[in-house]
N, CA, C and O atoms as CSV, one atom per row, in Angstrom:
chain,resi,resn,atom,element,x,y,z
A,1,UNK,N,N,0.848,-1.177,0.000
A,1,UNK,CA,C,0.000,0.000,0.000
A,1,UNK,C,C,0.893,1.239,0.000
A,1,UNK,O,O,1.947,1.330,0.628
A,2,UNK,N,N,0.349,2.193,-0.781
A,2,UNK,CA,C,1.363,3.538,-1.178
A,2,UNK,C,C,1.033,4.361,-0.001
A,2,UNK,O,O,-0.102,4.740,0.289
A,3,UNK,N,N,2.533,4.704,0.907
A,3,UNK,CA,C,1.961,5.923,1.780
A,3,UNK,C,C,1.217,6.866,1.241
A,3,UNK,O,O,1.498,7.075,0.061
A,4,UNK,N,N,0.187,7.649,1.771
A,4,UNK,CA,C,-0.461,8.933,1.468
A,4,UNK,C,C,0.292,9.839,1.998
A,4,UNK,O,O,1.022,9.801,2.988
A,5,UNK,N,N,-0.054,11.034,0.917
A,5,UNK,CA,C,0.733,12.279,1.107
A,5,UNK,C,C,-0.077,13.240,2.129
A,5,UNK,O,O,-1.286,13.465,2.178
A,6,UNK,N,N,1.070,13.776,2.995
A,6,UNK,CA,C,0.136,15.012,3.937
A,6,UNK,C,C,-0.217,15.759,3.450
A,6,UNK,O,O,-0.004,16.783,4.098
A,7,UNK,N,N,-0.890,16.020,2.246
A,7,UNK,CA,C,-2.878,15.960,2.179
A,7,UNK,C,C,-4.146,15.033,2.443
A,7,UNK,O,O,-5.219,15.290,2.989
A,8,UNK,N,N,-3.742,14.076,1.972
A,8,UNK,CA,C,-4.111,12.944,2.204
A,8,UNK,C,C,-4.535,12.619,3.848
A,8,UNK,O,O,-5.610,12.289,4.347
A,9,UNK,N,N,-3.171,12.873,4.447
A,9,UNK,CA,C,-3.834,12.300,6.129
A,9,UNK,C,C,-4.562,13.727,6.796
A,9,UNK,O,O,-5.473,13.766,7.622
A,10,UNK,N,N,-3.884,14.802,6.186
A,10,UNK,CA,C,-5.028,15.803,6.599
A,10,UNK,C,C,-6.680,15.540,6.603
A,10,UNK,O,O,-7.457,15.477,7.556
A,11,UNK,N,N,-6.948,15.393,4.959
A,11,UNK,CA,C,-8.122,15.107,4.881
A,11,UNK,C,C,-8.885,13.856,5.473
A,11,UNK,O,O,-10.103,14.015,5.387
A,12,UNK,N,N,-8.561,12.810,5.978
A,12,UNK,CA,C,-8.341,11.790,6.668
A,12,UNK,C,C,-9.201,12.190,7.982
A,12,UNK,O,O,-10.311,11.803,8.347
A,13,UNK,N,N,-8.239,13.152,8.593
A,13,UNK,CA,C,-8.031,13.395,9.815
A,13,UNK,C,C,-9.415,14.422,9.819
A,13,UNK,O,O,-10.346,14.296,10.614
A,14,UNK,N,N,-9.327,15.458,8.749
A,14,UNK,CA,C,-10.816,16.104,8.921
A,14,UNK,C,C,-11.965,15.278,9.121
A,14,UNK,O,O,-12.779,15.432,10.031
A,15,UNK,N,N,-12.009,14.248,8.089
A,15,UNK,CA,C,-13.300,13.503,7.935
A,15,UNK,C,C,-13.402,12.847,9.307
A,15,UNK,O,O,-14.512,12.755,9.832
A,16,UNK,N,N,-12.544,12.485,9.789
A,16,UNK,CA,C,-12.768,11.291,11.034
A,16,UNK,C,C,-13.334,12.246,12.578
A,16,UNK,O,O,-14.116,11.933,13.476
A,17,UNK,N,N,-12.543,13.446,12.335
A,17,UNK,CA,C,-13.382,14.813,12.881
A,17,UNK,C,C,-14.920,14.861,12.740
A,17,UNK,O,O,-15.652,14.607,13.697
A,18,UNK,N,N,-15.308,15.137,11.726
A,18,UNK,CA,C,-16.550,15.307,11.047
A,18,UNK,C,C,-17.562,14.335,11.864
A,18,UNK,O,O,-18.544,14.654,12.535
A,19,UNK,N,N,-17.048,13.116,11.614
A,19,UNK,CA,C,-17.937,11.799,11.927
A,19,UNK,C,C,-17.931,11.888,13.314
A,19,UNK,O,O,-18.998,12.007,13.916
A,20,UNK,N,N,-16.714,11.840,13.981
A,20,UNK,CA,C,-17.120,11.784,15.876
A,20,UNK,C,C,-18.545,12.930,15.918
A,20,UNK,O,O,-19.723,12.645,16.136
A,21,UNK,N,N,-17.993,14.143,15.657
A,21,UNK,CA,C,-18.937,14.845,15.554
A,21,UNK,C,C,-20.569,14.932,15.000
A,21,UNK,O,O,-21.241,15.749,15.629
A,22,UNK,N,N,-21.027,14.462,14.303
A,22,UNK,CA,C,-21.849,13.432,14.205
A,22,UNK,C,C,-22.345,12.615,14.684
A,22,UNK,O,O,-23.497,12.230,14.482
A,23,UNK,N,N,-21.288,12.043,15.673
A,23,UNK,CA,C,-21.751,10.793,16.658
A,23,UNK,C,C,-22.120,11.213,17.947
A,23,UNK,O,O,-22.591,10.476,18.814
A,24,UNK,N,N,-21.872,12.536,18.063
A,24,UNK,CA,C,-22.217,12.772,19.134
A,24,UNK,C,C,-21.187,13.072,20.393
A,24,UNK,O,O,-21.461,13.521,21.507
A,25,UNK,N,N,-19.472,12.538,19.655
A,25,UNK,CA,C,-19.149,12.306,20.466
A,25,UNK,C,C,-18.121,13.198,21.283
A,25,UNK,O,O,-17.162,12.775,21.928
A,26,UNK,N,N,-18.567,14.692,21.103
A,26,UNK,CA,C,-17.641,15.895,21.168
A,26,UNK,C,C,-18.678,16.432,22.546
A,26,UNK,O,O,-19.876,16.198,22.706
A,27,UNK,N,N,-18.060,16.952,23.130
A,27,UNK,CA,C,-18.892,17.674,24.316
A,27,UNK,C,C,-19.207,18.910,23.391
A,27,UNK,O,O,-18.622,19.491,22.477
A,28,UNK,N,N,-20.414,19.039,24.058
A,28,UNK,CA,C,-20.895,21.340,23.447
A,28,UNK,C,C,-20.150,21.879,24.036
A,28,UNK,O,O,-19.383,21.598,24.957
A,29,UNK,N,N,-20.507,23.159,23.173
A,29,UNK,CA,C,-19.413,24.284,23.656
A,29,UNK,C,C,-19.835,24.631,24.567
A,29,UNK,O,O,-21.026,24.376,24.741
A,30,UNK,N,N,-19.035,25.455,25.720
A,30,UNK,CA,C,-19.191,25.773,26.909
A,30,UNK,C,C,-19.588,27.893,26.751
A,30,UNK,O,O,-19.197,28.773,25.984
A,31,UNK,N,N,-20.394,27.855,27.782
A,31,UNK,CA,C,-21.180,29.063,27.244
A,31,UNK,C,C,-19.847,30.153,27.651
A,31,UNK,O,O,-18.976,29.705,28.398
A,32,UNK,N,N,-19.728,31.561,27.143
A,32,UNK,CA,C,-18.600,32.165,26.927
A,32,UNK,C,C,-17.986,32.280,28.397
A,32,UNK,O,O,-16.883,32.018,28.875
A,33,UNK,N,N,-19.489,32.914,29.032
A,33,UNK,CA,C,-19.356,33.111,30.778
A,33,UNK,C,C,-18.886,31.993,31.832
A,33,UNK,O,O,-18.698,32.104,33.044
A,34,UNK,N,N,-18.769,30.988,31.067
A,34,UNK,CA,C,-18.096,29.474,31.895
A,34,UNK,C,C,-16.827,29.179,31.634
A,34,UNK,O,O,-15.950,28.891,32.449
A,35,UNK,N,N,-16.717,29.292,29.971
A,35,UNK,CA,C,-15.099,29.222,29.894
A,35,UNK,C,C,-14.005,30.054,30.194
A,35,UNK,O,O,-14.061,31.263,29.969
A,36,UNK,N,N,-12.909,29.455,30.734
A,36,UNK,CA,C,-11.542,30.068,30.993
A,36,UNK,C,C,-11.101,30.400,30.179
A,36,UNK,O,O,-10.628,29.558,29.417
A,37,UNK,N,N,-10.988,31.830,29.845
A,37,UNK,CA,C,-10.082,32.592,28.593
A,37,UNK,C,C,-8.935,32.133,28.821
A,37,UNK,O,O,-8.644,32.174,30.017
A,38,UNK,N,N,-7.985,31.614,28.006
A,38,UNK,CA,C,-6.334,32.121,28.112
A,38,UNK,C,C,-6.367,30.971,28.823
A,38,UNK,O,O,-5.506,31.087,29.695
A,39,UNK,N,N,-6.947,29.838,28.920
A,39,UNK,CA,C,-6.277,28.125,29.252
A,39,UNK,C,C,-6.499,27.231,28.385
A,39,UNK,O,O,-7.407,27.592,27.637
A,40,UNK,N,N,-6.051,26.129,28.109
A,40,UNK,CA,C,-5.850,25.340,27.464
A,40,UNK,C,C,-6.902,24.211,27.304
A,40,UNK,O,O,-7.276,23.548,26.337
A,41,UNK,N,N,-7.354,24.255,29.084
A,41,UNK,CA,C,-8.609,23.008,29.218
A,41,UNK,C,C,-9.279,23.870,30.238
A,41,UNK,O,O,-8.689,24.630,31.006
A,42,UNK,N,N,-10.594,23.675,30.170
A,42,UNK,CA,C,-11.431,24.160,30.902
A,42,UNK,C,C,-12.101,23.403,32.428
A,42,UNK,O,O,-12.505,23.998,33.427
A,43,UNK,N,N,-12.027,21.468,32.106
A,43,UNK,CA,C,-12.560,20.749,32.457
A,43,UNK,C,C,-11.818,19.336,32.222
A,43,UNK,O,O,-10.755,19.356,31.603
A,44,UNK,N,N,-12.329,18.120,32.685
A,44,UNK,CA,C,-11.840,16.919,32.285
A,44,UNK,C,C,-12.031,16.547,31.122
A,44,UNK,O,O,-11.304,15.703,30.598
A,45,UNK,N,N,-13.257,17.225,30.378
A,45,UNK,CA,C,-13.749,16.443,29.380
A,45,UNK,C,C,-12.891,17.210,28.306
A,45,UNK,O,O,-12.638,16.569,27.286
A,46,UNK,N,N,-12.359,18.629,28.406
A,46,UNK,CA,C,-11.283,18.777,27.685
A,46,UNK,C,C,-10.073,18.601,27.991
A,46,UNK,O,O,-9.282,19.113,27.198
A,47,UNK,N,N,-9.543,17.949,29.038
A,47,UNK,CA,C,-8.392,17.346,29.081
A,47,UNK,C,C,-8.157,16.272,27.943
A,47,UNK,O,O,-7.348,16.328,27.017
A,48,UNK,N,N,-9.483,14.831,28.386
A,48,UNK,CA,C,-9.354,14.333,27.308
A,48,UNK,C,C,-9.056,14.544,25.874
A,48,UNK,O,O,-8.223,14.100,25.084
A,49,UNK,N,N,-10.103,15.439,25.822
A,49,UNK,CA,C,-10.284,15.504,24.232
A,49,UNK,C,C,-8.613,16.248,23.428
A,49,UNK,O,O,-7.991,16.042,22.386
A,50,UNK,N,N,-8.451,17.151,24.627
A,50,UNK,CA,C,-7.162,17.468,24.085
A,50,UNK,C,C,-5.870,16.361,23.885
A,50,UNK,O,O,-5.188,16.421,22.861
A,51,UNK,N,N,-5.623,15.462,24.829
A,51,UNK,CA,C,-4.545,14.031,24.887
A,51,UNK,C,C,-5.428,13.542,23.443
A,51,UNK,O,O,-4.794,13.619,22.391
A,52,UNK,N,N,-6.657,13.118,23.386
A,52,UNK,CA,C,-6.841,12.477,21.884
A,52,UNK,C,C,-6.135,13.190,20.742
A,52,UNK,O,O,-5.386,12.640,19.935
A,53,UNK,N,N,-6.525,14.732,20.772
A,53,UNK,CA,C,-5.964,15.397,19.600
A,53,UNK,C,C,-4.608,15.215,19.570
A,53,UNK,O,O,-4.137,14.856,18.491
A,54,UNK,N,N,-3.597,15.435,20.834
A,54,UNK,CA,C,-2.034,15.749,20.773
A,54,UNK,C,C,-1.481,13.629,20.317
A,54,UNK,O,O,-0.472,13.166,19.785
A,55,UNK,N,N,-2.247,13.226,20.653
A,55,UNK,CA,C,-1.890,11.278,20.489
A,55,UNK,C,C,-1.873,11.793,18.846
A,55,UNK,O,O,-0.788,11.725,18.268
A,56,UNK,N,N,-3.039,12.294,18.110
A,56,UNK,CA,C,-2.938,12.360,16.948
A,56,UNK,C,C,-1.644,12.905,15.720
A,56,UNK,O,O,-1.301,12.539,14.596
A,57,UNK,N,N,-1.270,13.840,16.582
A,57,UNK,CA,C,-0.462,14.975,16.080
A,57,UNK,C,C,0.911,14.190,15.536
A,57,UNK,O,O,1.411,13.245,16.146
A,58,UNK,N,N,1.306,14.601,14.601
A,58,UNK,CA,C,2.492,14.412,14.195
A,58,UNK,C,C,3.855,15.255,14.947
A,58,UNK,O,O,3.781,16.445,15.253
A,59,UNK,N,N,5.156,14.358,15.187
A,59,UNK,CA,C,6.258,15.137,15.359
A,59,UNK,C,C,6.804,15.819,14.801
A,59,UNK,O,O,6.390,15.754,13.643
A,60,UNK,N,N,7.821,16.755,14.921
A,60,UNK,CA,C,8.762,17.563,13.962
A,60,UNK,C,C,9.465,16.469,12.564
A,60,UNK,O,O,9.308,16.491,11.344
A,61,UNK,N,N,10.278,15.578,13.507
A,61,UNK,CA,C,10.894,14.916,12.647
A,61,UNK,C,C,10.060,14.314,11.922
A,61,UNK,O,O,10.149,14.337,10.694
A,62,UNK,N,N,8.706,13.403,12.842
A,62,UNK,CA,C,7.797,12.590,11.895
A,62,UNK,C,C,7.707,13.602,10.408
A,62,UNK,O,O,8.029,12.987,9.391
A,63,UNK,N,N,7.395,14.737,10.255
A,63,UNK,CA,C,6.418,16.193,9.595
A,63,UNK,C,C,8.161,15.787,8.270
A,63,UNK,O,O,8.075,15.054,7.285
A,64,UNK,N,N,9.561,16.565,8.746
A,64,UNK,CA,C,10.680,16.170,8.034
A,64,UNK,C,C,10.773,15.043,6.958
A,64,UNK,O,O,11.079,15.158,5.771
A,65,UNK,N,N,10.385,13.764,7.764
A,65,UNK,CA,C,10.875,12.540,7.132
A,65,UNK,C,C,9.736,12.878,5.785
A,65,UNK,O,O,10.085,12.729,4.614
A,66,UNK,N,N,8.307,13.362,6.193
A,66,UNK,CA,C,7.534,13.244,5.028
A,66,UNK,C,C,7.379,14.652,4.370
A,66,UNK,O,O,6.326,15.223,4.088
A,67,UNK,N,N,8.644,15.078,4.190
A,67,UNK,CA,C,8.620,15.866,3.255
A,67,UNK,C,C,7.879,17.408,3.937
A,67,UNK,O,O,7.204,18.104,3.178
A,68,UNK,N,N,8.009,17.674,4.864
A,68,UNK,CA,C,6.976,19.302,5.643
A,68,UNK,C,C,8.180,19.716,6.031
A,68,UNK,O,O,9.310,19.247,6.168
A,69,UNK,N,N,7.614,20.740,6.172
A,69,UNK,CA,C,8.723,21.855,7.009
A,69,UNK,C,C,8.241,22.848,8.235
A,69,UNK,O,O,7.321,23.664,8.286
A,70,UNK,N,N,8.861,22.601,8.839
A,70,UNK,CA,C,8.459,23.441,10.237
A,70,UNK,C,C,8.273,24.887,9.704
A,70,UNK,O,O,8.775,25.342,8.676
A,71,UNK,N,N,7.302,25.657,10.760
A,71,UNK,CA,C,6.374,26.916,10.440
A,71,UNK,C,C,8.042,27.842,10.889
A,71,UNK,O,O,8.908,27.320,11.591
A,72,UNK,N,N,8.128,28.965,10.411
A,72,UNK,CA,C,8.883,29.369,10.506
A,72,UNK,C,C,9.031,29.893,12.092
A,72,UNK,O,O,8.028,30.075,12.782
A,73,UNK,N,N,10.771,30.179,12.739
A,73,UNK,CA,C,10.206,30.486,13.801
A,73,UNK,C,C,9.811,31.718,14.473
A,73,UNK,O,O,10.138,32.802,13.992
A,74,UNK,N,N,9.254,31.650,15.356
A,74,UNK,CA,C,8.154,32.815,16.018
A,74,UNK,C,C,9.045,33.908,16.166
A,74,UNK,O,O,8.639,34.977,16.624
């Protein structure tokens, strides 16, 4: 099987987005007056959800080996 190109797992990665979402399986948004401006997680249920996203994420080097290049720096 031919690796896919990072477009490919992008779009991947949107769709599989799409569908949890769909399933129901995203918590709602939290009303403006509840959430913590300027943190990262608000709650447990975005702790999780955030460890799912970062498990997802690609490394620097992983991003290198397939051909990306780091965002320039800040």
């Amino acid at each position: 099987m031919a690796s896919k190109t990072p477009e490919q797992e992008q779009e991947d990665y949107v769709r599989q987005q799409i569908n949890k979402v769909k399933q129901g399986d995203y918590t709602k948004h939290k009303d403006i007056d509840d959430a913590e401006n300027g943190s990262m997680i608000n709650d447990m249920e975005d702790l999780v959800q955030l460890g799912e996203d970062m498990e997802q994420m690609k490394t620097n080097s992983e991003d290198h080996e397939n051909g990306l290049k780091s965002d320039p720096e800040q």
